[in-house]
Biopython code that builds the backbone (N, CA, C, O; Angstrom):
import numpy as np
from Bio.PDB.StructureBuilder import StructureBuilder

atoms = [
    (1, "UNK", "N", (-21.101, 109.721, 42.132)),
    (1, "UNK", "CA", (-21.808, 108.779, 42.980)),
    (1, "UNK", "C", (-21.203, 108.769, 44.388)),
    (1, "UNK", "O", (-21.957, 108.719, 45.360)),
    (2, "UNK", "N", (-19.759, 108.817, 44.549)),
    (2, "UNK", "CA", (-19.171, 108.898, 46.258)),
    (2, "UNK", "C", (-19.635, 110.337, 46.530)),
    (2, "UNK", "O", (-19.982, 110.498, 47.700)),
    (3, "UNK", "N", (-19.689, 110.961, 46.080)),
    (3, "UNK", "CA", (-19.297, 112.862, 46.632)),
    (3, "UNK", "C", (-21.495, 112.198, 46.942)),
    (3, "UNK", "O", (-21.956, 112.547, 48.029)),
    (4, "UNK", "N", (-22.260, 111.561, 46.202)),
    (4, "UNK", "CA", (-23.460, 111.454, 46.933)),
    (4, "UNK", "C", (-23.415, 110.482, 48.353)),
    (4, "UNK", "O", (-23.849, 110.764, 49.470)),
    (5, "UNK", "N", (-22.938, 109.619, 48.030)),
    (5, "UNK", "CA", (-23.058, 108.754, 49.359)),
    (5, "UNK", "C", (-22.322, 109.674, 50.641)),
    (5, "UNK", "O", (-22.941, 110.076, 51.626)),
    (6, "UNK", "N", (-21.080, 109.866, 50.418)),
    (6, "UNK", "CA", (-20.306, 110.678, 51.503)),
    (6, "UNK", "C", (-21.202, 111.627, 52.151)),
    (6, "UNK", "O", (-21.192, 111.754, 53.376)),
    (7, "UNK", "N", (-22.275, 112.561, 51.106)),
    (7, "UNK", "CA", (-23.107, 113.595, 52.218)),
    (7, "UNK", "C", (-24.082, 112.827, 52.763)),
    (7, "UNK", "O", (-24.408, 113.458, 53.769)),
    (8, "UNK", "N", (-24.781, 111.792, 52.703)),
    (8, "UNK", "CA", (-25.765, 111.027, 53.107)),
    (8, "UNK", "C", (-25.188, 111.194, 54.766)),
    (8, "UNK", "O", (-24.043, 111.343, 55.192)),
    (9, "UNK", "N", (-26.783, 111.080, 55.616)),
    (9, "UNK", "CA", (-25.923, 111.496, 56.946)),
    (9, "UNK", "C", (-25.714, 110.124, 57.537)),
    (9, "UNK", "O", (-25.025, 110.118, 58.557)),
    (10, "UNK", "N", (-26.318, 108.557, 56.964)),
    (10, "UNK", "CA", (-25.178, 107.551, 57.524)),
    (10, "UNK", "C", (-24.206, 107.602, 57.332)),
    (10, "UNK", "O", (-23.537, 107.450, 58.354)),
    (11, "UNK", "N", (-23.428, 107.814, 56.122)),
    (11, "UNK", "CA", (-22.205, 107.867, 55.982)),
    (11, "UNK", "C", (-21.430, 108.758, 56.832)),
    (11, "UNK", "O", (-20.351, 108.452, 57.340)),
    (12, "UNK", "N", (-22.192, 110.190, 57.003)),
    (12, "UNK", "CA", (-21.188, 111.060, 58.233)),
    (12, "UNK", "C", (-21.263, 110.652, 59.223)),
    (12, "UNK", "O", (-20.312, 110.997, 59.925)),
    (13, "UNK", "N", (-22.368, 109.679, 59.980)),
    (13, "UNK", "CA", (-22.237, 109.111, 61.124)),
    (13, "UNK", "C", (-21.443, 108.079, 61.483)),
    (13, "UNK", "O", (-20.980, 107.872, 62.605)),
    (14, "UNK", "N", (-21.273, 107.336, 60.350)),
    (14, "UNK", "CA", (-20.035, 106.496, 60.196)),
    (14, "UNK", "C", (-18.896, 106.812, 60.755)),
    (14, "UNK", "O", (-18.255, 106.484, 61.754)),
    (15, "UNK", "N", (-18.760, 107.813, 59.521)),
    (15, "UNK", "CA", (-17.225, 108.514, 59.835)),
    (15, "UNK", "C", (-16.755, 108.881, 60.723)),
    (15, "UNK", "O", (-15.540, 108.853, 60.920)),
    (16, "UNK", "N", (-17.971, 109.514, 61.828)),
    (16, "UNK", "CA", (-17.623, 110.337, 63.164)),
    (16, "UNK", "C", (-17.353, 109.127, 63.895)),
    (16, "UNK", "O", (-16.418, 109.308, 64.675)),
    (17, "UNK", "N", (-17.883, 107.810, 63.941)),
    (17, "UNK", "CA", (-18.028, 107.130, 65.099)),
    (17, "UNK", "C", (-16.215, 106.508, 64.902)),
    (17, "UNK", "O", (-15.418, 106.616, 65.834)),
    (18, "UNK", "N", (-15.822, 105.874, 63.526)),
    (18, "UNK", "CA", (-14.600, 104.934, 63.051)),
    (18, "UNK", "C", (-13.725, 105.954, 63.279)),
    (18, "UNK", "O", (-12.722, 105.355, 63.667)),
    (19, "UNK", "N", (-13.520, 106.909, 63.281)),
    (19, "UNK", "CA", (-12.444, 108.060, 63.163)),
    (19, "UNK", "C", (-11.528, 108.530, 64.805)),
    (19, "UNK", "O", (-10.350, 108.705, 65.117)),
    (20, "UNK", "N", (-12.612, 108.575, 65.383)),
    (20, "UNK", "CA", (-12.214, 108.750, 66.737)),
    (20, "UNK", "C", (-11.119, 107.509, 67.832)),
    (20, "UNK", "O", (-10.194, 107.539, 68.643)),
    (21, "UNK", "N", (-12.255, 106.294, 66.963)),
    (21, "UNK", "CA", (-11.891, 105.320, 67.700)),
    (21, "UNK", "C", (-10.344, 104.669, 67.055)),
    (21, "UNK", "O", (-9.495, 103.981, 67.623)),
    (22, "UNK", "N", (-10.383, 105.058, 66.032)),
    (22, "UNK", "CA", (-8.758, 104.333, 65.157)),
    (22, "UNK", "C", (-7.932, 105.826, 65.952)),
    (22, "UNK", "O", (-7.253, 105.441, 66.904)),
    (23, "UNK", "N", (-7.880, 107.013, 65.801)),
    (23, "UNK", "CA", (-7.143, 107.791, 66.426)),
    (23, "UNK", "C", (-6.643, 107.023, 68.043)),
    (23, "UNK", "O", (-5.483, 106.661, 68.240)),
    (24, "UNK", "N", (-7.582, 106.901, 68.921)),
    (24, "UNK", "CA", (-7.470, 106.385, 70.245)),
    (24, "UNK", "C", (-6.621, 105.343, 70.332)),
    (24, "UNK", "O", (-5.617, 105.395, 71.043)),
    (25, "UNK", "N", (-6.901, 104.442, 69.715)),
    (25, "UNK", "CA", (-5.720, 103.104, 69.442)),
    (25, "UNK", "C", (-4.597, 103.346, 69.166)),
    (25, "UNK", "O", (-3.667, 102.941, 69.864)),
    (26, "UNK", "N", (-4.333, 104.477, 67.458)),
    (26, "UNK", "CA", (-2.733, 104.589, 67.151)),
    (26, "UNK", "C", (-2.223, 105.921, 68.438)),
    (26, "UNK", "O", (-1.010, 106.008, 68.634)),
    (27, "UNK", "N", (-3.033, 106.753, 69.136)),
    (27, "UNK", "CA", (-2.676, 107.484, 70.079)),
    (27, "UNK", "C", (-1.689, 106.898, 70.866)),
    (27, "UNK", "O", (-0.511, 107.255, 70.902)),
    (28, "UNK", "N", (-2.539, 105.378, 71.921)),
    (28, "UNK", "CA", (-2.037, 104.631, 72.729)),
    (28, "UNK", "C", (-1.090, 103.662, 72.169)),
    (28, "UNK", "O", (-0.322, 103.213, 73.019)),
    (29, "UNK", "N", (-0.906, 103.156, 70.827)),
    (29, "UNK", "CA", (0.384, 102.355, 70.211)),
    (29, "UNK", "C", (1.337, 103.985, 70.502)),
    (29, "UNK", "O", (2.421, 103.743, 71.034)),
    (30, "UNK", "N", (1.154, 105.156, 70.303)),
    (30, "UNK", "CA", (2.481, 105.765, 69.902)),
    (30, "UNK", "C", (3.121, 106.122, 71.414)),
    (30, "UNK", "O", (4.328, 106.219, 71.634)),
    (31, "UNK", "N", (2.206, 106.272, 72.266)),
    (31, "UNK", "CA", (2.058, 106.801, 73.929)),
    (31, "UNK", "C", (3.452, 105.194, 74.068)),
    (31, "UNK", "O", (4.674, 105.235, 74.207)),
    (32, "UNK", "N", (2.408, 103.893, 73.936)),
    (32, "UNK", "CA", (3.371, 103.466, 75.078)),
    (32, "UNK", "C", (4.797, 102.881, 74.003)),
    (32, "UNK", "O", (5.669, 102.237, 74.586)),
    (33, "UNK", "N", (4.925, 103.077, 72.828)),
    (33, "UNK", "CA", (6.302, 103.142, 72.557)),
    (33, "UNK", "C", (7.304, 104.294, 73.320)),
    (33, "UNK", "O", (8.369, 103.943, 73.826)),
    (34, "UNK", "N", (6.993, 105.241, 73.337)),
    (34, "UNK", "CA", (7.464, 106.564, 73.556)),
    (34, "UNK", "C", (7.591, 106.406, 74.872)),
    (34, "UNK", "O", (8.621, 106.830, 75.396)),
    (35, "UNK", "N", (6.571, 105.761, 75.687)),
    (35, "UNK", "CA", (7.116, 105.392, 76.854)),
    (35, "UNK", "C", (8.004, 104.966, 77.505)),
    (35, "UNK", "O", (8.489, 105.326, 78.578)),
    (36, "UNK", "N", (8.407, 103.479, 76.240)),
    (36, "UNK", "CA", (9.502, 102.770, 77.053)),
    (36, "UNK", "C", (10.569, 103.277, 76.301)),
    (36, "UNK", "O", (11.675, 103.084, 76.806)),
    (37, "UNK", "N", (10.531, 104.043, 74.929)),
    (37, "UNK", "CA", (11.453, 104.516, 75.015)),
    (37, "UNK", "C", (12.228, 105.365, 76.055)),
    (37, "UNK", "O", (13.412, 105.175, 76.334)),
    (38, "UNK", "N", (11.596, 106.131, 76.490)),
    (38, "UNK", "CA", (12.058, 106.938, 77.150)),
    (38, "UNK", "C", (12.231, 106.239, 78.801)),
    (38, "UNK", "O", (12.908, 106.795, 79.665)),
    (39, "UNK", "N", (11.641, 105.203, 78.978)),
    (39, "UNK", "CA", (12.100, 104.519, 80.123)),
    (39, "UNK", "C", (13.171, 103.610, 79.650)),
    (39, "UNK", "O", (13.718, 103.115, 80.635)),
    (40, "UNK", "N", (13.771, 103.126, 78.369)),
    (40, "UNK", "CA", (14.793, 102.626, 78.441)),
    (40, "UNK", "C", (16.280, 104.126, 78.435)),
    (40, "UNK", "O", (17.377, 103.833, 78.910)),
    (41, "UNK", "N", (16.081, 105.295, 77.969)),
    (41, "UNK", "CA", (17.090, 106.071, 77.723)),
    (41, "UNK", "C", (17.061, 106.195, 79.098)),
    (41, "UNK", "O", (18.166, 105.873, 79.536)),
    (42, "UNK", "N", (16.440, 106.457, 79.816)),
    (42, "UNK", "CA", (16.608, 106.839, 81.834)),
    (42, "UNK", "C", (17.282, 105.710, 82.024)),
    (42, "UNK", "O", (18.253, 105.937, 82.745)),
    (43, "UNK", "N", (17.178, 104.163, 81.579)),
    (43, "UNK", "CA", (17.701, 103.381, 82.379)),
    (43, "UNK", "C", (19.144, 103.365, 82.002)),
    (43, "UNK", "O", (19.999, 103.034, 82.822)),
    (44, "UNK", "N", (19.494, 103.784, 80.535)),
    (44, "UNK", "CA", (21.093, 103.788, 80.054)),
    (44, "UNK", "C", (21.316, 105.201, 80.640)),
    (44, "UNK", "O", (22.250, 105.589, 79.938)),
    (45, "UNK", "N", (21.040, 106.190, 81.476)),
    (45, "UNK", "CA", (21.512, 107.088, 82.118)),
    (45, "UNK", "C", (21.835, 106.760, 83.305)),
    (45, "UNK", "O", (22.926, 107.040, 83.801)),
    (46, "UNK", "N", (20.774, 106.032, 83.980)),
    (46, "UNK", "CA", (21.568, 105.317, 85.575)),
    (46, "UNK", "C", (22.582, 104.395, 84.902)),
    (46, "UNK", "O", (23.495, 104.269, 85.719)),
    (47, "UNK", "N", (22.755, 103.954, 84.214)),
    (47, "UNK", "CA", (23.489, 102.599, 84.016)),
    (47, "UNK", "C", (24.933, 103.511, 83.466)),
    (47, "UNK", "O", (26.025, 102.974, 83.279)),
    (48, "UNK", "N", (24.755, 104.436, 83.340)),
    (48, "UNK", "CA", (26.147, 105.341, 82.528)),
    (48, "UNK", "C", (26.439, 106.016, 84.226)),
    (48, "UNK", "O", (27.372, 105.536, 84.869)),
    (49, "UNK", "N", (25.953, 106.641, 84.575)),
    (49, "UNK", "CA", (26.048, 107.406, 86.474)),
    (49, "UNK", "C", (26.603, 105.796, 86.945)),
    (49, "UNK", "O", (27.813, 105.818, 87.171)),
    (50, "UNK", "N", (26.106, 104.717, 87.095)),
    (50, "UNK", "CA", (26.745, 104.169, 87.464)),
    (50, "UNK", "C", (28.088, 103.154, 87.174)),
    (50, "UNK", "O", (28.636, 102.372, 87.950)),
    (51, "UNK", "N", (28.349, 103.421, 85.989)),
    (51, "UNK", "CA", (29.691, 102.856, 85.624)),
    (51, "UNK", "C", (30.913, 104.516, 85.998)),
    (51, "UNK", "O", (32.134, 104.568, 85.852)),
    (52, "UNK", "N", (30.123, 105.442, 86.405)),
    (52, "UNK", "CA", (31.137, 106.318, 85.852)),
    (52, "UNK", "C", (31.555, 106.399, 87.919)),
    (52, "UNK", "O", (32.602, 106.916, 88.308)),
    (53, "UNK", "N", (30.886, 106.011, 88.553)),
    (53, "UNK", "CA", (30.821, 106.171, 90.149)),
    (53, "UNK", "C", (31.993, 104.518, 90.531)),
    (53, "UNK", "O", (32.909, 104.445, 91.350)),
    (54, "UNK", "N", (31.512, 103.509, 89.653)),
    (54, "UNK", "CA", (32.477, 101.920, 89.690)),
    (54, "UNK", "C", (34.004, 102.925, 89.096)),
    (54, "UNK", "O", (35.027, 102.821, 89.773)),
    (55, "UNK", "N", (34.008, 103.308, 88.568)),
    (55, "UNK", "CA", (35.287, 103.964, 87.448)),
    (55, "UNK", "C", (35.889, 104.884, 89.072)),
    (55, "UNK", "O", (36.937, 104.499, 89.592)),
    (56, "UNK", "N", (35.416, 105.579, 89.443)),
    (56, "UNK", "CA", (35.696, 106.509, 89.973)),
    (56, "UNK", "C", (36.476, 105.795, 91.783)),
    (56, "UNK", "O", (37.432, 106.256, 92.407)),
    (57, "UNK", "N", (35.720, 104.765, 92.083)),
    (57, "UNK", "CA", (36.123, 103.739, 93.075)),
    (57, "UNK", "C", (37.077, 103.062, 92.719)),
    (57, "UNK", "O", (37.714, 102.763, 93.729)),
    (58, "UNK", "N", (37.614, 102.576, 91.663)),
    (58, "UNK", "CA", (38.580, 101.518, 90.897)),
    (58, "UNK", "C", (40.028, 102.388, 91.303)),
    (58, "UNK", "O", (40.932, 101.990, 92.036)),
    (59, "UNK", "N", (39.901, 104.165, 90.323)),
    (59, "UNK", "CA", (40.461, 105.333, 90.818)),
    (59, "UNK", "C", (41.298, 105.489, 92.022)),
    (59, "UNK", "O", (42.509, 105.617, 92.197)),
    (60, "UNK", "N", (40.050, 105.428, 92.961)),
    (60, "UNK", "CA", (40.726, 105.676, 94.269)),
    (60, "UNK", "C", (41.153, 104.686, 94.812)),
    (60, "UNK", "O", (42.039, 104.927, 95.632)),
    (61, "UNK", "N", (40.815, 103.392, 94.659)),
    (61, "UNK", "CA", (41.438, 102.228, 95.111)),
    (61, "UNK", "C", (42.922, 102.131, 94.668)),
    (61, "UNK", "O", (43.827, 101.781, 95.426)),
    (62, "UNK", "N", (43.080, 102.469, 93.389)),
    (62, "UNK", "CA", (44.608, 102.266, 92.753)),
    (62, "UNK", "C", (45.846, 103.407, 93.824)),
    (62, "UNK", "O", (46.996, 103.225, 94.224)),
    (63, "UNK", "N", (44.608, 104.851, 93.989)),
    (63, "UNK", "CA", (45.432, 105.575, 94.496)),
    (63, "UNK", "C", (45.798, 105.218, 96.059)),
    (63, "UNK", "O", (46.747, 105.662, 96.706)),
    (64, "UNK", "N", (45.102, 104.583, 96.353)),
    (64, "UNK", "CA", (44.979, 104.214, 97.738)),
    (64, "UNK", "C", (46.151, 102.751, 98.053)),
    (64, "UNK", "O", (46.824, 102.591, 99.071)),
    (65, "UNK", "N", (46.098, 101.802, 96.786)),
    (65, "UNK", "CA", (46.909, 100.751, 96.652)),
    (65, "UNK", "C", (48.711, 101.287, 96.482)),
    (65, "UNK", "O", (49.665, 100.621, 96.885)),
    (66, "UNK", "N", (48.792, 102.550, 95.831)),
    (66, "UNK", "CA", (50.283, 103.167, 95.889)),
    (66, "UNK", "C", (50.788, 103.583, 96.793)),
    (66, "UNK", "O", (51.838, 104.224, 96.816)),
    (67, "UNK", "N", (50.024, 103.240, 97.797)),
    (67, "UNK", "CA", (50.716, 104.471, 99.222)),
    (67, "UNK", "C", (50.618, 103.189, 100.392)),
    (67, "UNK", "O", (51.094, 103.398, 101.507)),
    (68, "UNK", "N", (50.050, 102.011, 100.114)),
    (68, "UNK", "CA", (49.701, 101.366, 101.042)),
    (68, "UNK", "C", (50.809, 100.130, 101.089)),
    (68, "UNK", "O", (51.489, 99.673, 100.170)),
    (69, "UNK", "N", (50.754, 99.800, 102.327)),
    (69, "UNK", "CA", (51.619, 98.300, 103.345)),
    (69, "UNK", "C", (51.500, 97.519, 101.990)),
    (69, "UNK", "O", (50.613, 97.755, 101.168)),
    (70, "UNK", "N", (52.711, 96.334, 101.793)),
    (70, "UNK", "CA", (52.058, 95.490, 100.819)),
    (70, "UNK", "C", (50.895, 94.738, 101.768)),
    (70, "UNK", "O", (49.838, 94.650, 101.143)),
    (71, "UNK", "N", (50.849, 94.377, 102.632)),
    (71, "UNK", "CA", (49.405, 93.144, 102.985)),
    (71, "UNK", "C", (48.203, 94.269, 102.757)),
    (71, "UNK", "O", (47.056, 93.836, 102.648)),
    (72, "UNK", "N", (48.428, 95.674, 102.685)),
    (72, "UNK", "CA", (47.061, 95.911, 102.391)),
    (72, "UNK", "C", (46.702, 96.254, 100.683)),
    (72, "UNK", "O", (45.733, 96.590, 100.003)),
    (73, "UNK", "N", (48.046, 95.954, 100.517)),
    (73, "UNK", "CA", (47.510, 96.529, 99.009)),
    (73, "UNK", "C", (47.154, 95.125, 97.964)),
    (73, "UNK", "O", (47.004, 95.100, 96.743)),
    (74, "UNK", "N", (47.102, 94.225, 98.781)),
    (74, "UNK", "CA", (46.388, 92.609, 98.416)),
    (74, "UNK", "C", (45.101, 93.076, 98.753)),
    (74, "UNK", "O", (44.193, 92.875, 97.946)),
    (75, "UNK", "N", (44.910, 93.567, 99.633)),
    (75, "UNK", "CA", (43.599, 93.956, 99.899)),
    (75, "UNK", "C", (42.648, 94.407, 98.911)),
    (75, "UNK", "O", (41.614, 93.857, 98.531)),
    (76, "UNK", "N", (43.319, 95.814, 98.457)),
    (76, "UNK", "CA", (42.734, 96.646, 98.101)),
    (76, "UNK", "C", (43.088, 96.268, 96.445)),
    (76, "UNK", "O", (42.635, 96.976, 95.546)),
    (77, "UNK", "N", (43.808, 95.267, 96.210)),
    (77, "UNK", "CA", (43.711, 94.880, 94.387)),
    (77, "UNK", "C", (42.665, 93.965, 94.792)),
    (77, "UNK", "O", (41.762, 94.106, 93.968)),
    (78, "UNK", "N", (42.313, 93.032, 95.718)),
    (78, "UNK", "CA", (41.212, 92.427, 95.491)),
    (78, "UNK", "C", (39.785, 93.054, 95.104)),
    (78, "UNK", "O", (38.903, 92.495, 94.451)),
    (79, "UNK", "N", (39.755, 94.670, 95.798)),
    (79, "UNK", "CA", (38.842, 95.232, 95.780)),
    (79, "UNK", "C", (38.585, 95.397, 94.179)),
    (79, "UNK", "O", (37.545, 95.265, 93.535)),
    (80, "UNK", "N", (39.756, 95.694, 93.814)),
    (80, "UNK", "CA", (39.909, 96.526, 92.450)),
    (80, "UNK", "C", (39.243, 95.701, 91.178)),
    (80, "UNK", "O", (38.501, 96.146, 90.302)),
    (81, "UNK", "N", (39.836, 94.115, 91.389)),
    (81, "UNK", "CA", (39.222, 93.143, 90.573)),
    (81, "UNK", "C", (37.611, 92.543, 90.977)),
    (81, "UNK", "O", (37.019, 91.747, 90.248)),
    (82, "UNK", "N", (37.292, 92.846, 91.698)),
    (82, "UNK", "CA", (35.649, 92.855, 92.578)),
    (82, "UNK", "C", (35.079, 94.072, 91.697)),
    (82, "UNK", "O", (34.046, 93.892, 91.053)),
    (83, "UNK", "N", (35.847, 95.504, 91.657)),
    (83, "UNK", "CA", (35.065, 96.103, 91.052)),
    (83, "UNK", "C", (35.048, 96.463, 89.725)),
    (83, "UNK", "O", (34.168, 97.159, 89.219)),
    (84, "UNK", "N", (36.242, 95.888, 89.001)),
    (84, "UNK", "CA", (36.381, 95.847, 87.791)),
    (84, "UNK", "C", (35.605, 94.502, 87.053)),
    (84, "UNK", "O", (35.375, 94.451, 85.844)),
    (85, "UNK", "N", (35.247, 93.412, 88.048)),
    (85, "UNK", "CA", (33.993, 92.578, 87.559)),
    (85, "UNK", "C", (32.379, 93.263, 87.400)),
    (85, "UNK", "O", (31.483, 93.040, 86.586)),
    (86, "UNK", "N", (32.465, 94.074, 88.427)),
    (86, "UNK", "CA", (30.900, 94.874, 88.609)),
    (86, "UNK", "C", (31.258, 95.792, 87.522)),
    (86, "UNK", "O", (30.181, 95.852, 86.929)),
    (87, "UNK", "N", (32.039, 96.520, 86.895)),
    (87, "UNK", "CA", (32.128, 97.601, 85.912)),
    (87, "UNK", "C", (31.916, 96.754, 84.736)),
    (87, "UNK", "O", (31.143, 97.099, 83.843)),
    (88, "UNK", "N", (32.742, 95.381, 84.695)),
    (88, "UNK", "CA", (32.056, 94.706, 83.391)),
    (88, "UNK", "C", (30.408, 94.018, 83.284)),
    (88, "UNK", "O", (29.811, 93.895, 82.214)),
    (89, "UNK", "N", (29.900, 93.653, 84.512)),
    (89, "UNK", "CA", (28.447, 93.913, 83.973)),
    (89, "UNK", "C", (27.757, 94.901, 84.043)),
    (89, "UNK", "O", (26.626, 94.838, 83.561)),
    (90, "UNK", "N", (28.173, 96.022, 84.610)),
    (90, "UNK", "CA", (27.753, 97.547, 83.830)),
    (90, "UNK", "C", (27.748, 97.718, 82.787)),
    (90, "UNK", "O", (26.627, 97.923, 82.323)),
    (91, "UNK", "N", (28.745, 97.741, 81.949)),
    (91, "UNK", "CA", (28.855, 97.944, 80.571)),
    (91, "UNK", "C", (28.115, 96.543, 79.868)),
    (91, "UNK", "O", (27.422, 96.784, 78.880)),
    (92, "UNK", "N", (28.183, 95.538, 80.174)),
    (92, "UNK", "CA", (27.153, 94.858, 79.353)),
    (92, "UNK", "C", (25.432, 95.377, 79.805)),
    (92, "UNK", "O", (24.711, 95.107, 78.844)),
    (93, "UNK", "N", (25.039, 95.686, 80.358)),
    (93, "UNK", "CA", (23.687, 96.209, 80.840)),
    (93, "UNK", "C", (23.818, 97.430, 79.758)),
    (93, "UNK", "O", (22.865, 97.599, 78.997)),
    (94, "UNK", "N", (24.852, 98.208, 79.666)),
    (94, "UNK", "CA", (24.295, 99.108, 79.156)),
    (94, "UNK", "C", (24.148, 98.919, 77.824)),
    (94, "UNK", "O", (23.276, 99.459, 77.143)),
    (95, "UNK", "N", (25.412, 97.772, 77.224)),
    (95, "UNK", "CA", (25.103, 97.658, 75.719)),
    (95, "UNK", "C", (23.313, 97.015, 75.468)),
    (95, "UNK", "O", (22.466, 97.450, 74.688)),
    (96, "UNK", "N", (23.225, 96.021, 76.315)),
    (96, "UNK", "CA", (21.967, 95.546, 76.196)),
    (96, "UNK", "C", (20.526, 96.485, 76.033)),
    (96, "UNK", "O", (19.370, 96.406, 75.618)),
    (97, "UNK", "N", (21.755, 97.682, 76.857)),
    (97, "UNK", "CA", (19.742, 98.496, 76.948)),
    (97, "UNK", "C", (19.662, 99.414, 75.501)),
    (97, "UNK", "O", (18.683, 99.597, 74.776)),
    (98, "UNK", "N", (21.467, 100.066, 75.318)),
    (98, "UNK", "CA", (21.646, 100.198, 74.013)),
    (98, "UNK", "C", (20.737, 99.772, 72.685)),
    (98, "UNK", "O", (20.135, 100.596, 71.998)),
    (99, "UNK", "N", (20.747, 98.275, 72.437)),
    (99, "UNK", "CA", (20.031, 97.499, 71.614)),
    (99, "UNK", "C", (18.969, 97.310, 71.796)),
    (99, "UNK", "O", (18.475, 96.947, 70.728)),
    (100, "UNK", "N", (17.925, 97.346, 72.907)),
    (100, "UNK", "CA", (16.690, 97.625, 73.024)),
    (100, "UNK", "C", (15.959, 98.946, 72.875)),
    (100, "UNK", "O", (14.744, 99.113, 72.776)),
    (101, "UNK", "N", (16.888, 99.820, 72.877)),
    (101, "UNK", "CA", (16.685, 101.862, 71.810)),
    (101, "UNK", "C", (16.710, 101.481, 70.695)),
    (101, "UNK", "O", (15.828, 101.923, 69.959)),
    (102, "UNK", "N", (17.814, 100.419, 70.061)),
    (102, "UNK", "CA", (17.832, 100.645, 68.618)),
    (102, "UNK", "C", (17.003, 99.726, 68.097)),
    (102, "UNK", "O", (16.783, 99.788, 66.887)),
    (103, "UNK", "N", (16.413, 98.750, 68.847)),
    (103, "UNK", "CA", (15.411, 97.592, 67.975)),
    (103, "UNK", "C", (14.084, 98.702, 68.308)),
    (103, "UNK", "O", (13.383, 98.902, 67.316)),
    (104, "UNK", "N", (13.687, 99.391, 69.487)),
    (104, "UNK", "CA", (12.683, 100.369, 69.732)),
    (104, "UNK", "C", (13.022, 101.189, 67.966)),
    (104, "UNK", "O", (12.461, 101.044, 66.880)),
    (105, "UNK", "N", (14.046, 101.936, 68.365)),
    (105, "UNK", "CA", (13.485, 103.204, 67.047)),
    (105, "UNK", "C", (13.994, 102.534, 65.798)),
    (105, "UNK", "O", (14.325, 103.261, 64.861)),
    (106, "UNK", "N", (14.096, 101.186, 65.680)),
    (106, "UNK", "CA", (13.767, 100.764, 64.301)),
    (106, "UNK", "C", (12.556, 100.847, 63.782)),
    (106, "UNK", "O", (12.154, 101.402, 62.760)),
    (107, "UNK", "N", (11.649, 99.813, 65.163)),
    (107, "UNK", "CA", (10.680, 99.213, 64.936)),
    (107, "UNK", "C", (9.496, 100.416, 64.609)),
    (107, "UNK", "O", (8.423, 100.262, 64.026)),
    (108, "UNK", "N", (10.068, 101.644, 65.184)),
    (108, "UNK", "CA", (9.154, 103.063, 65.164)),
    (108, "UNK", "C", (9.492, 103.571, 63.904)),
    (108, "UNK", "O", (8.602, 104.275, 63.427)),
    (109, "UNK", "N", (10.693, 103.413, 63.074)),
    (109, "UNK", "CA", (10.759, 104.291, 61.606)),
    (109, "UNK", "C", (10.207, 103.141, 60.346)),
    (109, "UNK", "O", (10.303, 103.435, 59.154)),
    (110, "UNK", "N", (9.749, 102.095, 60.720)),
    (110, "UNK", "CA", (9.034, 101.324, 59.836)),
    (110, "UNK", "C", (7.665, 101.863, 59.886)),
    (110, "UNK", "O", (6.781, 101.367, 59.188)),
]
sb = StructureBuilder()
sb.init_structure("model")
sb.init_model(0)
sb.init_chain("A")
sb.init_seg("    ")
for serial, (resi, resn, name, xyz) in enumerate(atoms, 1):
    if name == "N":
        sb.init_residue(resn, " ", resi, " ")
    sb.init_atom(name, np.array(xyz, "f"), 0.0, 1.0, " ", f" {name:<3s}", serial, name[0])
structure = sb.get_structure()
């Protein structure tokens, strides 16, 4: 009785019309996951370039603080703790974006 209804040509017209249109929908659910995935991994790549550029300033400040006057090397530890505050909300940005990949490709292997 199905293998009759299925050749009936409402039923293939059915099929052609529901088929296309459920593809189009889970297309665009998988498009814009994949999207932000991939716009959150770019953003933990600037956010990694830029802890590694704060790291690299901290660096030269220390090297710069060993060779220097003491009144400037007040200076330049102030700098150091200025940028060792900006390196700690780097690294929290990045754990944060971290956990928004892993709640993303949870929510994608369900």
């Amino acid at each position: 009785m199905l293998k009759v209804l299925k050749s009936t040509p409402v039923w293939a017209k059915e099929n052609k019309l529901n088929t296309p249109k459920k593809a189009k929908v889970y297309k665009k659910a998988v498009q814009k996951i994949m999207q932000s995935s991939h716009e959150l991994y770019q953003e933990l790549s600037q956010n990694h370039e830029f802890e590694r550029r704060l790291q690299e300033m901290i660096d030269l400040r220390r090297l710069q603080m060993d060779k220097a006057a003491p009144s400037q090397a007040t200076k330049l530890n102030a700098e150091i703790l200025a940028l060792h505050a900006r390196l700690g909300r780097c690294r929290k940005a990045i754990s944060a974006t971290e956990q928004k990949i892993q709640e993303v490709e949870k929510s994608q292997s369900r």
